[in-house]
Kinemage of the C-alpha trace (Angstrom):
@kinemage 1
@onewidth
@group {chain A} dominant
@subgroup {mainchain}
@vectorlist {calphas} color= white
{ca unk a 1} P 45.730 -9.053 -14.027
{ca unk a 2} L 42.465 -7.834 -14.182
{ca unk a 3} L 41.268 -4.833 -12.305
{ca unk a 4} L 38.006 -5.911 -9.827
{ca unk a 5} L 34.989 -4.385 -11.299
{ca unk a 6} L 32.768 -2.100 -9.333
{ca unk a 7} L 29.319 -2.632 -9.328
{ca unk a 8} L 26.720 0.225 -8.563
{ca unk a 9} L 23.691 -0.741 -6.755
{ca unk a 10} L 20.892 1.240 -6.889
{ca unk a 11} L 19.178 1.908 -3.130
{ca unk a 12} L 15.762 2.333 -3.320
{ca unk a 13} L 14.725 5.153 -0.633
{ca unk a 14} L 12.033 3.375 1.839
{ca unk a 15} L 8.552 3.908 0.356
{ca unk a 16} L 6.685 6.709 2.237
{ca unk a 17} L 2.751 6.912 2.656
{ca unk a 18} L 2.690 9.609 0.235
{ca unk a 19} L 4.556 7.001 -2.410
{ca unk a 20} L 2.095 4.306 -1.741
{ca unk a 21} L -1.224 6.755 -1.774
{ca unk a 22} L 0.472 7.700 -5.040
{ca unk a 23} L 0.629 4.118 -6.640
{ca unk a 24} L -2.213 2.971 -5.305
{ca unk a 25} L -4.063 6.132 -7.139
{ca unk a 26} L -2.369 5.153 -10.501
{ca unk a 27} L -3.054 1.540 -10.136
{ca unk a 28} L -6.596 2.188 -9.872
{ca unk a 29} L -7.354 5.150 -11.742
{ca unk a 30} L -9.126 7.329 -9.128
{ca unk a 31} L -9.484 10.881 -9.765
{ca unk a 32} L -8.692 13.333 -6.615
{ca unk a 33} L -12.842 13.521 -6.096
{ca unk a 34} L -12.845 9.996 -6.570
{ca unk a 35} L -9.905 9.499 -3.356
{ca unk a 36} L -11.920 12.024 -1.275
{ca unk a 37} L -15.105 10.355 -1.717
{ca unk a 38} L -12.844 7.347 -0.678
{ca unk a 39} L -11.741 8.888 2.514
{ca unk a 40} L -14.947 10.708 3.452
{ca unk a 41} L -16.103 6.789 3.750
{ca unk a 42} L -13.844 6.206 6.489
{ca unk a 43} L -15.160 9.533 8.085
{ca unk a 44} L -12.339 11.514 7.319
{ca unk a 45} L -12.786 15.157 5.132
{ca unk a 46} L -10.103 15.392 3.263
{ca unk a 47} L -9.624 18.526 1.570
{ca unk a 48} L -8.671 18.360 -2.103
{ca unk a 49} L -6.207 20.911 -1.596
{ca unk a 50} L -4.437 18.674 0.761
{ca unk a 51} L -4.398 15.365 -0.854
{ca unk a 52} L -3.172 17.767 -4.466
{ca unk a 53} L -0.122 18.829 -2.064
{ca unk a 54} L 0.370 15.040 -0.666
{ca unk a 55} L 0.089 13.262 -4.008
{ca unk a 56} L 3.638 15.602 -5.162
{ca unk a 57} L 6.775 14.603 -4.869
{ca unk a 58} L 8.812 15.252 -1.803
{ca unk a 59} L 11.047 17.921 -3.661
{ca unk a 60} L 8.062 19.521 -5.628
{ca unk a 61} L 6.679 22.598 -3.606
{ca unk a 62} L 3.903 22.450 -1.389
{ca unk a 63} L 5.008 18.968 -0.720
{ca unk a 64} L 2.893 17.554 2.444
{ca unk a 65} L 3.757 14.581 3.930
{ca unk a 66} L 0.678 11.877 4.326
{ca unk a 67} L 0.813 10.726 7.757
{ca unk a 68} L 0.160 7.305 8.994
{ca unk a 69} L -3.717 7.908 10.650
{ca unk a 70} L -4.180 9.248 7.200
{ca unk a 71} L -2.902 6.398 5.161
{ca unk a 72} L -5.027 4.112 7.433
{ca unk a 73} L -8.395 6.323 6.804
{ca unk a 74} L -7.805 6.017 2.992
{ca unk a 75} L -7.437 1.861 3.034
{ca unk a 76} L -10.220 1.675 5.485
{ca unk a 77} L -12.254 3.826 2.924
{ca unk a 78} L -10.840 1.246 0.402
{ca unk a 79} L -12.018 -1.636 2.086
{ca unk a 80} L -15.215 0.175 2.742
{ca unk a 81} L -15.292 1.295 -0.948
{ca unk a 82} L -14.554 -2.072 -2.525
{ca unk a 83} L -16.832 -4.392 0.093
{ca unk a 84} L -18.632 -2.406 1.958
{ca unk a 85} L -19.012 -2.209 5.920
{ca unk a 86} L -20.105 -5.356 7.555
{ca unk a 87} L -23.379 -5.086 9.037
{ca unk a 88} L -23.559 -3.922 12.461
{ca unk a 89} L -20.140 -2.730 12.621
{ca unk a 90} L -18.799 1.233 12.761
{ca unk a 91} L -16.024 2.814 10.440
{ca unk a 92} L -13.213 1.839 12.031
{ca unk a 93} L -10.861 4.457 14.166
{ca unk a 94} L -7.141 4.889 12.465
{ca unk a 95} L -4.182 3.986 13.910
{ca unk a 96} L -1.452 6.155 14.775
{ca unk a 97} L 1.205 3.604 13.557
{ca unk a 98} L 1.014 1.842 10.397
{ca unk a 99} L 3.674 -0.800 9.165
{ca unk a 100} L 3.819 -2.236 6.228
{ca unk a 101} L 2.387 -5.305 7.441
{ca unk a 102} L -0.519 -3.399 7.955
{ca unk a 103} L -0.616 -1.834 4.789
{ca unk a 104} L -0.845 -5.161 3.353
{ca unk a 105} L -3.187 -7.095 5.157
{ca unk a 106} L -5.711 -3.720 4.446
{ca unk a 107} L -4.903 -4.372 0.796
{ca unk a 108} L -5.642 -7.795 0.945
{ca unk a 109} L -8.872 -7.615 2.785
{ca unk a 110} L -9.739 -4.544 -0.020
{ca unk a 111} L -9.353 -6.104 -2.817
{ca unk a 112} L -10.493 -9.951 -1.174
{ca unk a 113} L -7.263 -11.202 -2.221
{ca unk a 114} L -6.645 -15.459 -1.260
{ca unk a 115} L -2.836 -16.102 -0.734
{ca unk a 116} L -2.337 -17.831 -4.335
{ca unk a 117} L -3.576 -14.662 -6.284
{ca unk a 118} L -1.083 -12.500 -4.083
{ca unk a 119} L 1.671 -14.724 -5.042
{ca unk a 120} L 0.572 -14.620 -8.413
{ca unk a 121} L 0.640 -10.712 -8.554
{ca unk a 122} L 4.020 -11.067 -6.899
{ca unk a 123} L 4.980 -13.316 -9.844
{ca unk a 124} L 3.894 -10.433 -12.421
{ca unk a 125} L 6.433 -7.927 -10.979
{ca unk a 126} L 8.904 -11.102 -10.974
{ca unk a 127} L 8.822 -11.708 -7.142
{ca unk a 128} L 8.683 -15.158 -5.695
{ca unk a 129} L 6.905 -15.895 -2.247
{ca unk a 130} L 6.286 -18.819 -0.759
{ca unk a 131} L 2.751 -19.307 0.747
{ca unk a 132} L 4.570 -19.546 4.449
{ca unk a 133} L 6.936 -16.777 3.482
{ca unk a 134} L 3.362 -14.637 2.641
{ca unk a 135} L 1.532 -16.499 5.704
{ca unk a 136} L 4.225 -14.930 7.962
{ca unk a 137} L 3.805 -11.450 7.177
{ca unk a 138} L -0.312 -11.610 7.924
{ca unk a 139} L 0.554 -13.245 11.660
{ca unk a 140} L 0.293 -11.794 14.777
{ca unk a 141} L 3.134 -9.389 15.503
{ca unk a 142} L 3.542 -11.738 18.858
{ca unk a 143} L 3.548 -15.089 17.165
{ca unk a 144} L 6.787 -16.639 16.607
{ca unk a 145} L 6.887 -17.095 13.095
{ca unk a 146} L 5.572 -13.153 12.123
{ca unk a 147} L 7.948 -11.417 9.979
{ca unk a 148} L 8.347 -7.720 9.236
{ca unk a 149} L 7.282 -6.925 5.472
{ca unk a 150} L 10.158 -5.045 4.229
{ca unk a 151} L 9.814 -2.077 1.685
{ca unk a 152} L 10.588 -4.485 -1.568
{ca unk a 153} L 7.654 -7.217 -0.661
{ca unk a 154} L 5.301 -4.460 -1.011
{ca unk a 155} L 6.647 -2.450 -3.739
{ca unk a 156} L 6.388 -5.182 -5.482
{ca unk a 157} L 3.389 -6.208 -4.960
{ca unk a 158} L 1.713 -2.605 -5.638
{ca unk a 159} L 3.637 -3.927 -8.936
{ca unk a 160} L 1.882 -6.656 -9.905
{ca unk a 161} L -1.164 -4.431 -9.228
{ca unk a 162} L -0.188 -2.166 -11.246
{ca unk a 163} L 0.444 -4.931 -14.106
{ca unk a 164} L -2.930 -6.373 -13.509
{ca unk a 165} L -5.354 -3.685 -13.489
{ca unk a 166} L -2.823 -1.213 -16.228
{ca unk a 167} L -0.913 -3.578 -17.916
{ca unk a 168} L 2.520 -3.338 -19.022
């Protein structure tokens, strides 16, 4: 009889802010002046000492741990960076707690992404989505059909980024 086979499955440790300022960086190609200049939009200084020490690796020394009013000051400088403020409005003030969701929807609005080009950057890192499955993770946290965007929806979609704007 044969013996059952044991499979290993790899866990994928939950994506920090520090991963995603890290991807987002490669996807893009910005130079550390190039992310401070980013920030600085969003009225935050960021020293380029600091972002050096956040941009490591959690077990690399000096490691410093990005926290979420930061990650929200770099995306608003995004979105600010990519399509400007609108007219009459202020640089928006961070938020202390950032989700995923969040992270998302400040991607989207960045880069002026419609729900079919999403999808189709999910496709590229060979992740489907439906347009309701996507429509549900842009909703209101208190509408019925909102659901939590989990660590894999937005790896991979900093994926097909990745694949789009570096290639394979």
């Amino acid at each position: 009889m044969p013996q059952p086979r044991h499979v290993t499955v790899k866990k994928l440790k939950a994506m920090t802010n520090n991963d995603i300022l890290r991807r987002l960086r490669f996807v893009f190609d910005f130079s550390n002046s190039k992310v401070v200049r980013i920030f600085a939009k969003a009225d935050y200084e960021m020293p380029t000492e600091l972002l050096i020490d956040m941009l490591k690796k959690e077990e690399e020394e000096g490691y410093r741990p990005c926290n979420d009013s930061i990650m929200c000051s770099f995306l608003d400088g995004l979105i600010i960076d990519k399509r400007g403020l609108r007219e009459g409005s202020e640089v928006p003030k961070p938020v202390s707690q950032l989700g995923n969701n969040l992270i998302f929807k400040k991607l989207r609005i960045a880069l002026n992404l419609r729900e079919d080009e999403i999808i189709a950057l999910l496709a590229l890192a060979d992740f489907g989505m439906t347009k309701s499955e996507l429509g549900a993770l842009f909703r209101n946290p208190e509408h019925k059909h909102y659901k939590k965007c989990g660590d894999q929806v937005l790896r991979n979609f900093i994926k097909g980024l990745s694949l789009k704007y570096r290639g394979k």
